[in-house]
C-alpha positions in Angstrom: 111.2 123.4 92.1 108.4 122.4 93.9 105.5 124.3 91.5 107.6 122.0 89.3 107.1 119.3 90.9 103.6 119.3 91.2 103.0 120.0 87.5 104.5 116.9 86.5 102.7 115.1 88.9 99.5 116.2 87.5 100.5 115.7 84.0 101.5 112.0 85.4 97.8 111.5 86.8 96.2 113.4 84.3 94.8 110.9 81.9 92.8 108.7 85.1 92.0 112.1 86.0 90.2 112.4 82.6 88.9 108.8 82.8 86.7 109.4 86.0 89.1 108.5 89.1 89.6 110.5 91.9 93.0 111.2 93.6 92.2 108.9 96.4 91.4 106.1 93.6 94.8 107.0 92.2 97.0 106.8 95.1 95.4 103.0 95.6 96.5 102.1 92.2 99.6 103.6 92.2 100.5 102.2 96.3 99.1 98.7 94.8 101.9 98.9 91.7 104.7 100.0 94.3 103.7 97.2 96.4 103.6 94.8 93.7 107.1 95.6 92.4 108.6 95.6 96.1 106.9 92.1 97.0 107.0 90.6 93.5 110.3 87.9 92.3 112.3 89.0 89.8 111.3 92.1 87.5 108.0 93.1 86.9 106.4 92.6 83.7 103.9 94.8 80.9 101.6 92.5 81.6 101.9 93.0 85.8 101.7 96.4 85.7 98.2 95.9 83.7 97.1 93.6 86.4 96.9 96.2 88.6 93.6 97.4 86.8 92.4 94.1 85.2 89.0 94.8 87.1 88.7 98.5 85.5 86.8 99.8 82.8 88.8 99.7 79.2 88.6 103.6 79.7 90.7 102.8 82.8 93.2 100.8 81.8 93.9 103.1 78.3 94.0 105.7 81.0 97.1 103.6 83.3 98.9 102.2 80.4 98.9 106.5 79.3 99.8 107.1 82.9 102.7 104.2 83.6 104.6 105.7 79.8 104.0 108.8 81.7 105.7 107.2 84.4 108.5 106.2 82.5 108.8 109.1 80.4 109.9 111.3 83.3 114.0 112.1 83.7 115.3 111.0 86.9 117.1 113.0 89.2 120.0 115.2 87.6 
């Protein structure tokens, strides 16, 4: 389960992988969207997600937006 487990999480990362970002420049983005979602009111929005790497490169943010439908695109627990 847990070879599992790590093969999805790579397939998660993978595209900001292949956009240049280390793994210690993807756990900031990824803490910085959990934050967001725990601090923000009410739900979270497309466009707050994106916020999240307004600063970035377009190759970056192609690379998120791939990543978050990644994201989503997981099942949740059985």
């Amino acid at each position: 389960m847990e070879q599992l487990a790590r093969k999805q999480v790579h397939w998660v990362i993978e595209p900001l992988l292949e956009a240049g970002l280390s793994v210690d420049q993807i756990e900031v983005l990824v803490f910085r969207l959990g934050f967001e979602a725990v601090v923000s009111e009410g739900r979270g929005t497309v466009a707050g997600v994106h916020t999240v790497v307004a600063a970035e490169s377009p190759e970056v943010q192609a690379a998120w937006a791939a990543t978050v439908g990644r994201m989503i695109e997981l099942d949740g627990p059985a």
